[in-house]
C-alpha positions in Angstrom: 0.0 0.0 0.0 1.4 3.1 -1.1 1.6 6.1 1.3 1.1 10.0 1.5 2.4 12.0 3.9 1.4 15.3 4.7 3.7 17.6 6.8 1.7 20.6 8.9 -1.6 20.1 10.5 -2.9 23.7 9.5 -6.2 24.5 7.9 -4.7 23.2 4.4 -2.4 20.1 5.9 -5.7 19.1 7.8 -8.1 19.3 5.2 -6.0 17.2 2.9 -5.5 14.6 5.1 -9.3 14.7 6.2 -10.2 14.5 2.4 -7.9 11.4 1.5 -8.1 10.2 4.6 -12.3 9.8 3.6 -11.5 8.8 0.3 -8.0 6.7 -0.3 -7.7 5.3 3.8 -11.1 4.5 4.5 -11.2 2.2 1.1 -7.4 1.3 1.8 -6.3 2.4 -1.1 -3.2 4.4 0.4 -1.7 4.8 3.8 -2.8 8.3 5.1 -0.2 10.1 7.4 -0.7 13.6 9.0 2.8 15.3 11.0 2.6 17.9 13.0 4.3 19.5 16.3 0.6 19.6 18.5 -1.6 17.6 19.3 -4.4 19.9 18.4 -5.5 22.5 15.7 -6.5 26.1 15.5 -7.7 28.3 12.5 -4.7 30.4 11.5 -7.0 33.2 11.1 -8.4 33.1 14.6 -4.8 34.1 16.1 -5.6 37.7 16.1 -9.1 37.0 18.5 -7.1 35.0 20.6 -4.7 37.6 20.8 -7.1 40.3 22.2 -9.1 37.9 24.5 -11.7 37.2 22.3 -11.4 34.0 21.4 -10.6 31.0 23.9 -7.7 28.6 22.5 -9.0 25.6 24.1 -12.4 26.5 23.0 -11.8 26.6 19.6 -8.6 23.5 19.5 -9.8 20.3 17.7 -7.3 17.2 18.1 -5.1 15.6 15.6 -6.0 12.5 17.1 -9.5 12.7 16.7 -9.8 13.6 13.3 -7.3 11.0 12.7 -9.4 8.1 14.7 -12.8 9.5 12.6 -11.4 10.0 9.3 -8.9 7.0 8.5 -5.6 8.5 8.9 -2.5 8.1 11.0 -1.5 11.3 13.1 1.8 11.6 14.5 3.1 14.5 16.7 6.6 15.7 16.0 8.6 18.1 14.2 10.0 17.5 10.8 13.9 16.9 11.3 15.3 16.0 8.0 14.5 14.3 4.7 16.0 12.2 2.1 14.5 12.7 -0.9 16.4 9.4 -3.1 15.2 7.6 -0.1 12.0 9.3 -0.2 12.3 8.9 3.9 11.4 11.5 6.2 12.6 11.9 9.9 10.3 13.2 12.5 11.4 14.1 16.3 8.8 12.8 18.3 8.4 12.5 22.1 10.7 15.4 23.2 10.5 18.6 25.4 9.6 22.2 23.7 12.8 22.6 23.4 13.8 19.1 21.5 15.8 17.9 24.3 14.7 14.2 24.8 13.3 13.7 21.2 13.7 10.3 19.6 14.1 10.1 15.6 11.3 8.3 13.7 11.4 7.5 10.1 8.5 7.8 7.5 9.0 6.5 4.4 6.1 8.1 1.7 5.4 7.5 -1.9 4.1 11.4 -2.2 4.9 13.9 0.2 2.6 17.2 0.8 4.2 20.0 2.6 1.7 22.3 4.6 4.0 23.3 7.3 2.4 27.1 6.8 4.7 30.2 7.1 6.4 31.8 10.3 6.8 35.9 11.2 9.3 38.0 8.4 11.8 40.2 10.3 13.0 41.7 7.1 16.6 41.6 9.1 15.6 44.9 10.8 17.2 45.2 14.1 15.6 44.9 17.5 12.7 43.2 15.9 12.8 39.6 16.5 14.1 39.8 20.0 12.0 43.3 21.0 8.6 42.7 19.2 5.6 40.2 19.8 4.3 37.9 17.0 1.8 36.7 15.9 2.1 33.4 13.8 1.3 30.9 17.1 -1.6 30.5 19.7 1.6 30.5 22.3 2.5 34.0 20.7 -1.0 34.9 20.1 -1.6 34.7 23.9 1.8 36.6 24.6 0.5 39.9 23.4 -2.9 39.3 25.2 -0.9 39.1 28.2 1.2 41.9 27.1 -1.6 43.7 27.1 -3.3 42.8 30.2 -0.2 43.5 32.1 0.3 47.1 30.4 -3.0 47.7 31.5 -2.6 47.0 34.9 0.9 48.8 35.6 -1.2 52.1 33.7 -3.4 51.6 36.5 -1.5 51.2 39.3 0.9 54.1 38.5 -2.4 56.2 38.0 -3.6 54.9 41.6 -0.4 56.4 42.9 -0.6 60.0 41.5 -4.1 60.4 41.2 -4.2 64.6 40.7 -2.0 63.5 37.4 -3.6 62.5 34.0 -3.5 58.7 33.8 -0.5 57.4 31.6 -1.0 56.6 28.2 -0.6 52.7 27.0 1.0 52.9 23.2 0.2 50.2 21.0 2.1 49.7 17.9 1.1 47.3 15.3 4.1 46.9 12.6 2.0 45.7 9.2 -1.1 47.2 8.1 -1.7 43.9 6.4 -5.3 41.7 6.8 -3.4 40.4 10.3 -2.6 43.5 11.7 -5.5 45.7 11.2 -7.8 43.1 12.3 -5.7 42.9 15.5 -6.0 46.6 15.8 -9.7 46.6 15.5 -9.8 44.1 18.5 -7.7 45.7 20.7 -9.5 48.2 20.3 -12.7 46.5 21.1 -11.0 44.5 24.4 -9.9 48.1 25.6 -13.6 48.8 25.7 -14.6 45.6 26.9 -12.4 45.1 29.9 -12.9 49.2 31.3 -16.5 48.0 31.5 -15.9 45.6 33.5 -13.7 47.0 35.9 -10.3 45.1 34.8 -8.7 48.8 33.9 -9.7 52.3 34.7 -8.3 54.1 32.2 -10.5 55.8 29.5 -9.6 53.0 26.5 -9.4 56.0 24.1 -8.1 59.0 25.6 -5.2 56.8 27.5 -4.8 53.6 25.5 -3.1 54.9 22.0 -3.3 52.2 19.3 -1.8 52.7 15.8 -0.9 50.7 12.9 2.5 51.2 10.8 2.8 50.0 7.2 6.2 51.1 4.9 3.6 50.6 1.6 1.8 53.4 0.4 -1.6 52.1 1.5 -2.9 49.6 3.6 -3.7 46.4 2.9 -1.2 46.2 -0.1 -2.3 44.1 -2.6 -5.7 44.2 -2.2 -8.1 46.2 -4.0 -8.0 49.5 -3.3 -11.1 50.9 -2.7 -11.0 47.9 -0.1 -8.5 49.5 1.8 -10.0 53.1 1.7 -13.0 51.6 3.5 -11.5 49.7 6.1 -9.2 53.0 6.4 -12.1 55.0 7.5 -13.7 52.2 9.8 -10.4 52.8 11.4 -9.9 55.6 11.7 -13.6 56.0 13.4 -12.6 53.4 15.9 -9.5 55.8 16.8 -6.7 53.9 15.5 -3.9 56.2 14.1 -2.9 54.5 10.8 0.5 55.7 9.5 1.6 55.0 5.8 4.9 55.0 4.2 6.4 54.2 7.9 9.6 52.1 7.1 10.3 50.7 10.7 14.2 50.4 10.8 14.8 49.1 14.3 12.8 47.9 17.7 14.2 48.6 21.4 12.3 47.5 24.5 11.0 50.8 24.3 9.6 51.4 21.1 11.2 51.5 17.4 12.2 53.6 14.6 10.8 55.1 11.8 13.0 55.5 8.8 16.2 55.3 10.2 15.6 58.8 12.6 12.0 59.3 13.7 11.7 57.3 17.3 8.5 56.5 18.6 7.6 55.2 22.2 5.8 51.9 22.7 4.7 49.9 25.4 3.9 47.1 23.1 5.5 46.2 19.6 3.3 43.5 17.7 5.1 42.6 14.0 2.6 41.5 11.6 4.7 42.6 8.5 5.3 39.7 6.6 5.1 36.0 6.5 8.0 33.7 4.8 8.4 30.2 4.7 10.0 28.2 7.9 13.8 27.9 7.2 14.0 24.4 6.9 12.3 24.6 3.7 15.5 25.8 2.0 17.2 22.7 3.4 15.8 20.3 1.2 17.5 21.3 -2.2 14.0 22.4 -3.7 13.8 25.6 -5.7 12.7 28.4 -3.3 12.2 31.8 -3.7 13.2 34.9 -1.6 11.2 34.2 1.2 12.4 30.5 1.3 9.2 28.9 0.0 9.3 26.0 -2.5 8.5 26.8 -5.6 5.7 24.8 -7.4 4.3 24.1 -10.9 1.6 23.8 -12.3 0.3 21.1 -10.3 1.4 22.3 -6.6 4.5 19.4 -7.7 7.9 20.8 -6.6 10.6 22.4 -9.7 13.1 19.7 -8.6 10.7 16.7 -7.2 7.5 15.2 -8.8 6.9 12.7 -5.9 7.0 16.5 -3.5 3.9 19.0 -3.5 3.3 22.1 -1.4 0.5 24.4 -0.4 -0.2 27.3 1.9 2.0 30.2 3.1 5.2 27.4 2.7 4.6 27.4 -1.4 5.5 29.6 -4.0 3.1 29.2 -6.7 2.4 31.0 -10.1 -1.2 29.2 -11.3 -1.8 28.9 -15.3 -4.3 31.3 -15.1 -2.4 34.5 -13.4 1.1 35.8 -14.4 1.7 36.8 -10.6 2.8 34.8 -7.5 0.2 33.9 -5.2 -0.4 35.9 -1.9 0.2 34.0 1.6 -4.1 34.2 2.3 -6.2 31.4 3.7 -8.3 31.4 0.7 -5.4 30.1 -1.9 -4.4 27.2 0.7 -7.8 26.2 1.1 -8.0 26.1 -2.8 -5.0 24.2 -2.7 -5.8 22.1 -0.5 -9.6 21.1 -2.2 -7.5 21.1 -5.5 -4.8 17.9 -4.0 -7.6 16.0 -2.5 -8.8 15.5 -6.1 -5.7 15.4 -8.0 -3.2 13.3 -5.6 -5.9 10.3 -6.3 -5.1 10.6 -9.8 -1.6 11.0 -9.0 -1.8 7.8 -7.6 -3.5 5.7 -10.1 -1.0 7.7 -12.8 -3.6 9.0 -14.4 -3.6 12.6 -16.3 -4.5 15.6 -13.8 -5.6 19.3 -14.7 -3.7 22.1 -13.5 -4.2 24.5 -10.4 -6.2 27.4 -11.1 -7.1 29.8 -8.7 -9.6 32.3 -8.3 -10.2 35.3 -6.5 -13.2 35.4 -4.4 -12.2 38.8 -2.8 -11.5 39.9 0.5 -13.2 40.4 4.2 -11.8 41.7 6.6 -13.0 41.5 10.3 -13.0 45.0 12.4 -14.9 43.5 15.6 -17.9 44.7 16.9 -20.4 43.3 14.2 -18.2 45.9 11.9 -16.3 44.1 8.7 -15.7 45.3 5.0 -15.7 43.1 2.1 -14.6 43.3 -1.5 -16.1 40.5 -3.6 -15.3 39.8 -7.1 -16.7 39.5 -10.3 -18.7 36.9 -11.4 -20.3 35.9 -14.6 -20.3 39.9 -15.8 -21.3 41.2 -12.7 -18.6 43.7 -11.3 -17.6 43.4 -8.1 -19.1 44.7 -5.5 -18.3 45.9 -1.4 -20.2 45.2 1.6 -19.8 46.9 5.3 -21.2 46.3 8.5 -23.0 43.5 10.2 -23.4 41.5 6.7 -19.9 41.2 5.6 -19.5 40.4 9.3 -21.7 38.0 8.4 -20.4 36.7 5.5 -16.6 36.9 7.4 -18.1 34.4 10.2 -19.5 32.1 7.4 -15.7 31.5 6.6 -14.5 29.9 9.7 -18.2 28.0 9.7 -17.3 26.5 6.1 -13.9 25.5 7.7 -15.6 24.1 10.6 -18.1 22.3 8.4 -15.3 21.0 6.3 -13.6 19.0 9.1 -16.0 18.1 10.8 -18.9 17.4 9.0 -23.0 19.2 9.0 -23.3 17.3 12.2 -20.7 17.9 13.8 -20.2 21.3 13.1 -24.2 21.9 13.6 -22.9 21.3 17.5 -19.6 22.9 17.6 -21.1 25.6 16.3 -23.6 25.6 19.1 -21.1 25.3 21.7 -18.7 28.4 20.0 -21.9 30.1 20.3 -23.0 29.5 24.2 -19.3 30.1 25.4 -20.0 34.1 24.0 -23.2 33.6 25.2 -22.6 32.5 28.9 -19.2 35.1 28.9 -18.1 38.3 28.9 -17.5 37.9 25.0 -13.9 38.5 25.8 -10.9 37.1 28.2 -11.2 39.3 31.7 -7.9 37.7 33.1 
């Protein structure tokens, strides 16, 4: 029996597995095997709820495990430690400590390989910033800058206890990356400052003394999305009192705050980079073709330049379709393209039979500004122009996307209950972290 392995447990990774898993391992027509360093999953796109208390990880987790056990395919936790590609062997180091002390080495051989193993935070080499600012490409760094915050909070409120005649000390957020991930974070922050003055976990007036802004070297925000897009969501923030600063080239990150082109220094209590996302380093190990941000490049068929029997997806994968001259953005709509597009064509792969290319399409864009308040740019279709949509619909319409991925893993009945439950944990809460 022939065997896929797929590397990376992320929306893509888990919906491929999920989708063969149903098809080639429950008829035993292939051996099914899912890597990945946790036991459990989390929507990528939900990192920057978690990050301002909106969202509870555990909540929210579903286990590798599980799925494995319900859908017919073999889970193993580990991190991918080398492979040999004439041996068409991988090695994963399994049963460790976080910090891989302990691990022992198992080996995987696989007849096609998938790697998902999704992107990690781009420093751009800019000094101060790896070490100085928080990310946000992990629940374990998600929760850091929720923490962060919290903590801020508190120390503004106990300094302001102390000198009460004086004007209660400003908190200064900065948010480096005016991309989808960073103004959504800045519209929850927002929102939590709100949220956790009401009920009594900070004093301070959560506009007046808790400064949020957002930072992007492009000449807009949201760069490469449609335009008028980003005027909208532009204005949405600026009524929610988020300073938005184009053309900002951050050059370096102290413990204090950073620097703006080279001269211009600007105080911060809190430094989140959400600037860019490259592939993991590793990537560049393996002899594929990468590009400048280290992710292998692809063909037509998600196959790797340098390795039919190798195929990549996601934020990990450089990939030009047949149908567009330009590289493909790191979004969770091209990976979960991908990843519908390899549940239908690695069967064929399989049974060497022919398989149509990759072609991707552009839905459009939503982007979440908390509150019930979202903006949406959705593309043409069958001579119809495209068309925007604000407020609680394309909040709507953005919740519907995280339901489809719910459905898609789960199942209608399944994900009729999970649902449920997602819904009676906001109901039976504050709607947002307290602690």
């Amino acid at each position: 029996m022939k065997t896929i392995v797929i590397v990376g447990g992320g929306a893509a990774g888990l919906q491929v597995a999920i989708g063969l898993g149903r098809t080639l391992g429950k008829k035993r027509r292939a051996r099914v095997v899912l890597v990945d360093r946790s036991p459990t999953h989390l929507w990528k796109p939900l990192l920057h709820e978690v990050a301002a208390g909106r969202v509870e990880p555990t909540v929210h987790h579903t286990s590798f495990a599980l799925q494995a056990e319900r859908n017919h395919f073999h889970f193993v936790q580990g991190e991918l430690a080398s492979l040999d590609r004439t041996g068409r062997v991988i090695s994963v180091a399994t049963g460790g400590t976080g910090d891989g002390t302990g691990a022992t080495l198992q080996a995987i051989a696989y007849d096609k390989l998938v790697l998902a193993v999704g992107g990690v935070t781009q420093y751009f080499g800019v000094p101060g910033a790896r070490e100085h600012a928080l990310a946000l490409d992990s629940v374990s760094s998600a929760e850091q800058v929720r923490e962060r915050l919290h903590a801020t909070l508190r120390r503004a409120c106990a300094r302001a206890a102390a000198a009460p005649q004086a004007r209660p000390p400003q908190v200064r957020v900065a948010i480096v990356g005016a991309g989808a991930t960073g103004v959504q974070l800045a519209a929850q922050l927002r929102r939590t400052t709100r949220v956790l003055n009401r009920y009594g976990v900070h004093r301070l007036d959560p506009v007046r003394d808790v400064d949020i802004s957002v930072l992007e070297a492009s000449p807009t925000i949201l760069p490469g999305m449609d335009r008028e897009l980003a005027s909208r969501v532009a204005r949405q923030l600026t009524k929610m009192n988020i300073r938005v600063a184009t053309g900002q080239k951050v050059t370096s990150v102290t413990a204090g705050g950073l620097t703006l082109d080279g001269s211009n220094y600007v105080d911060a209590d809190i430094v989140v980079w959400a600037a860019g996302v490259a592939a993991p380093p590793q990537i560049a190990t393996f002899g594929l073709a990468v590009n400048e941000k280290g992710q292998a490049r692809v063909g037509s068929t998600l196959q790797s330049l340098d390795d039919d029997n190798i195929f990549a997806i996601g934020d990990c994968a450089s990939c030009r379709p047949t149908n567009g001259a330009n590289e493909l953005p790191t979004r969770a709509q091209v990976a979960y393209q991908q990843a519908l597009y390899l549940q239908s064509a690695l069967p064929r792969h399989m049974s060497g039979k022919a398989v149509e290319p990759f072609a991707y399409r552009d839905y459009g864009s939503l982007i979440s500004l908390a509150g019930g308040r979202a903006v949406g740019s959705l593309a043409a279709a069958r001579g119809i122009s495209g068309w925007y949509v604000e407020g609680k619909l394309a909040a709507l319409m953005h919740h519907a996307v995280y339901r489809r991925h719910i459905l898609a893993i789960n199942g209608w009945g399944r994900a009729l209950v999970v649902s449920l439950s997602h819904g009676l944990e906001r109901l039976l809460g504050a709607g947002t972290r307290l602690h």
